[in-house]
C-alpha positions as semicolon CSV with decimal commas, in nm:
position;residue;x (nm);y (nm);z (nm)
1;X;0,000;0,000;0,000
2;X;0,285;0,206;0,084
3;X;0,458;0,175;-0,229
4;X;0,185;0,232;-0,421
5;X;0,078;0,578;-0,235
6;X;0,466;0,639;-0,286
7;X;0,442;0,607;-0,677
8;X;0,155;0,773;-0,744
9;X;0,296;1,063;-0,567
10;X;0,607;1,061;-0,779
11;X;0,356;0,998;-1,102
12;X;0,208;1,366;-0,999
13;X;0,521;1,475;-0,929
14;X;0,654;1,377;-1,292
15;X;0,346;1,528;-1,454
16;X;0,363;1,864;-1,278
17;X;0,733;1,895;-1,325
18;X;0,616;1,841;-1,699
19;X;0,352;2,102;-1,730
20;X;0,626;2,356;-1,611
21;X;0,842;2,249;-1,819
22;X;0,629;2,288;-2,096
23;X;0,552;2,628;-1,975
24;X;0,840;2,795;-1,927
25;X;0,918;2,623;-2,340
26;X;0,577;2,883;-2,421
27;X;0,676;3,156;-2,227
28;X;1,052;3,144;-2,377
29;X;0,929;3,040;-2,765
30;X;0,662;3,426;-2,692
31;X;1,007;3,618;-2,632
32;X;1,205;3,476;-2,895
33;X;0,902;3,580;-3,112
34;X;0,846;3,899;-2,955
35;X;1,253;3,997;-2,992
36;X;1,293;3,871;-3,369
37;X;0,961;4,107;-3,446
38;X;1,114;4,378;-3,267
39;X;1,483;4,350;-3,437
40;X;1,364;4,268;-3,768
41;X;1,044;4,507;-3,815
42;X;1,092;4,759;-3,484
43;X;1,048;5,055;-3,754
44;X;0,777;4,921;-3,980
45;X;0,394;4,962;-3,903
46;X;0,180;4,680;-3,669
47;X;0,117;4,552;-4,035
48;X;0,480;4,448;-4,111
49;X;0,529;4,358;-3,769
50;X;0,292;4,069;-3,814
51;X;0,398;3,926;-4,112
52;X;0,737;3,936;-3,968
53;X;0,622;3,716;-3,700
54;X;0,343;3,513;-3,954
55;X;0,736;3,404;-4,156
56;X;0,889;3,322;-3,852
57;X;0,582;3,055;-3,729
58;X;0,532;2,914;-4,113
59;X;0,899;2,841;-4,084
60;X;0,833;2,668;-3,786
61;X;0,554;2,471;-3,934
62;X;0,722;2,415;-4,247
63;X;0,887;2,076;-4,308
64;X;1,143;2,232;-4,504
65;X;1,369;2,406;-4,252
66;X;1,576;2,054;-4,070
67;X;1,547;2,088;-3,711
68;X;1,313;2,360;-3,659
69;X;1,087;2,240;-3,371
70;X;1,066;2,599;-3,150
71;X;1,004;2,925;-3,276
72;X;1,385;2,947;-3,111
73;X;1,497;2,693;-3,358
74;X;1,325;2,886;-3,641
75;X;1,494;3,208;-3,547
76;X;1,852;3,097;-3,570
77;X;1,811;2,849;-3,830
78;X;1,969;2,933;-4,200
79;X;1,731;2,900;-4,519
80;X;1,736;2,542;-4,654
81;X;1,978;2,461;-4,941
């Protein structure tokens, strides 16, 4: 009984531990977005600002860029060859 009151406390543990995890990956994937807008469109209008970001998650989505799982990723990852 012991043991299993013991594992399914470490089974929440694991799944909590997860959740912030996964998180803190949103939080830091909205900066990431939020700086390459700003450096790459800081002068244009809310309109260019928008379809800076709308390139940055297609190339995110877009099988064609190897390795690109995070808006991070897409940010620092050179156009396919």
């Amino acid at each position: 009984m012991f043991a299993l009151v013991l594992g399914l406390i470490g089974a929440i543990f694991v799944f909590a531990l997860q959740a912030v995890y996964a998180r803190q990956d949103e939080r830091r994937n909205l900066v990431c977005l939020a700086r390459n807008v700003y450096f790459e469109a800081r002068g244009e209008p809310v309109a260019g600002q928008y379809a800076v970001a709308e390139v940055t998650m297609n190339r995110k989505a877009s099988g064609r860029y190897v390795g690109v799982g995070s808006v991070s990723n897409s940010v620092h990852e050179k156009a396919p060859t």
